[in-house]
N, C-alpha and C positions, 0 to 999 in steps of 0.2 A: 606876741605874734609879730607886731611890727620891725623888732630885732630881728627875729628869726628873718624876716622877709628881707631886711636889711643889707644882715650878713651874707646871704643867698645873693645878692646882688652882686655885693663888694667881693665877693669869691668869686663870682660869673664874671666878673669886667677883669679883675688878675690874672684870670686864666685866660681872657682872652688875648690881654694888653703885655703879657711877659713875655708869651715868644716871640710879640711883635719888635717887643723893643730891644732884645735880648741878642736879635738876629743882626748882625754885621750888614753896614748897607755893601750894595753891589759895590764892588771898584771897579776902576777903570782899567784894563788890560795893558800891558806895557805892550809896545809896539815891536813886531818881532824884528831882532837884530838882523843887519845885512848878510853877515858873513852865513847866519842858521839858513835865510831864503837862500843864497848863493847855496848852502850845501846839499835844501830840500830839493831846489833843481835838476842839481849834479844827480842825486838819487833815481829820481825821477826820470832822467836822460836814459841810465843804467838800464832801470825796472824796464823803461820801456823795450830798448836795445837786448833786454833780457829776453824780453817776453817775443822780440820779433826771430831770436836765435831758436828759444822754445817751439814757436811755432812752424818753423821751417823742416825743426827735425820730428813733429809729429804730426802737422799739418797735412792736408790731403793729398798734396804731391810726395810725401813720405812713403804711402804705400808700399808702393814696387822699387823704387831706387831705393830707399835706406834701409833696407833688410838687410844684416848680418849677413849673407850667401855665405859666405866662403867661414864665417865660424859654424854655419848650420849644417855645411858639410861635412867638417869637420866633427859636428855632435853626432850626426846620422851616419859616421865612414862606414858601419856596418850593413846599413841598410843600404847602402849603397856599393858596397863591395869593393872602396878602397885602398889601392895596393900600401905597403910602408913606405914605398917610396912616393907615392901621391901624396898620404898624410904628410910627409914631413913636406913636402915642397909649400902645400897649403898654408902649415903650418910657419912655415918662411913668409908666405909672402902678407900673411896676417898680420906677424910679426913686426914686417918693415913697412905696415901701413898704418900700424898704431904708432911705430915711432913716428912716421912724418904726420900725424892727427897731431901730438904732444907739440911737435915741435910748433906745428901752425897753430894751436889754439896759443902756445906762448908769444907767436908772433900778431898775433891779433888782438889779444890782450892789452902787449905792450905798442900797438897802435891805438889802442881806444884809449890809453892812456893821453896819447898826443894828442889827440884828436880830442878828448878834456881839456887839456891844457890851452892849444890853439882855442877853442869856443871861450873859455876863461881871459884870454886877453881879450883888451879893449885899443883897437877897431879888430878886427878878425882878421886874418892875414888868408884870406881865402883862398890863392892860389896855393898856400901849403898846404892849408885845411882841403881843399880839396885833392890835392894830392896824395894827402895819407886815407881820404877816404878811398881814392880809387885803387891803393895798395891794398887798401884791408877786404874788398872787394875782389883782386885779383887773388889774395890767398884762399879767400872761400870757392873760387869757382876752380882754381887749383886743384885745392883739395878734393872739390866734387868731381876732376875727372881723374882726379889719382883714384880715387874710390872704383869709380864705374872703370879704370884701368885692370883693377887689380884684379875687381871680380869677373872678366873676361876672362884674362891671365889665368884665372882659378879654374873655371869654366872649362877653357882648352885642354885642362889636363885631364877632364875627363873623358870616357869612350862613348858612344852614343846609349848607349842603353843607361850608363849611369847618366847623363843626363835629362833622360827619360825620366829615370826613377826622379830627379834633384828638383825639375819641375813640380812632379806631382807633388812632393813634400811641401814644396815653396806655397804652392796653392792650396793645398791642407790647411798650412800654419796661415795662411793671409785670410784665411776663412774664418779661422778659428779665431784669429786676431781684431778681425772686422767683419761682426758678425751682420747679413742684411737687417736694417732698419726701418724698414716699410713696416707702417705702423697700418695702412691698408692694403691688405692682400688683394692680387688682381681676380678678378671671377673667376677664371679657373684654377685659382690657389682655392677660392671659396667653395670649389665643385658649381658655382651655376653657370651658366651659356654665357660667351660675352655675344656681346649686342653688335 
């Protein structure tokens, strides 16, 4: 019996003492390299830069200025009654506003390029680095009034009742788009008496 109780032992303390000792001690971390922090930043800069472009174009002042108008005319010409020769004007001046988008988003790219680079030297050469900020800044507000150009332009070529009509649509689709989120209905949504 004393074997028995022995053995019992000497298999309890193994089982306990193998994975102890079996198990690799902790190491110590190597220190991360300069060039990988330099590159996590650079990322970093981007995502943010990214996320501030993201939010501009679905952000709350998106609403009413960054509607498609003049492609939504374009999808509803029927409901809207028109002519071939309005469709193709539309369809021009669409046209020549996607190209200057392409062309400005490559020119704002290849500023945020510079604009890496200049932060990447050491001392900062600020009066350029500012300078190409305040270029990559005049392309965006550029382009935001080439936009709100175009779709005036578009606007004009219709007669008043299609504009009629191009509102209602707009206001349909921005409803439907952003639907109310009042998570408390006012009392008389509720039917009772407001106070």
């Amino acid at each position: 019996m004393q074997r028995k109780v022995f053995f019992c032992c000497l298999a309890l303390l193994l089982i306990v003492t193998i994975p102890a000792l079996s198990a690799e001690p902790e190491r110590s971390k190597p220190p991360v390299p300069e060039e990988l922090s330099d590159a996590w930043e650079r990322f970093q800069r981007a995502l943010h830069d990214w996320g501030g472009r993201l939010w501009e174009r679905v952000g709350p002042r998106g609403a009413r200025e960054d509607r498609p108008v003049i492609s939504q005319m374009l999808n509803h010409k029927e409901a809207l009654g028109l002519s071939a020769d309005q469709v193709r004007r539309l369809e021009q001046q669409r046209d020549n506003f996607q190209r200057l988008t392409i062309r400005n988003e490559a020119d704002s790219r290849i500023l945020e390029l510079d604009i890496a680079t200049l932060l990447d030297s050491e001392p900062v050469a600020m009066a350029r680095l500012e300078a190409k900020i305040r270029e990559e800044e005049k392309l965006r507000s550029d382009l935001r009034i080439a936009r709100i150009r175009a779709i005036e332009q578009g606007k004009a070529l219709l007669n008043a009742e299609q504009k009629k009509k191009l509102t209602e649509l707009l206001n349909q689709s921005l409803t439907l788009r952003y639907p109310p989120t009042s998570q408390n209905p006012s009392a008389t949504e509720r039917g009772q008496p407001s106070r």
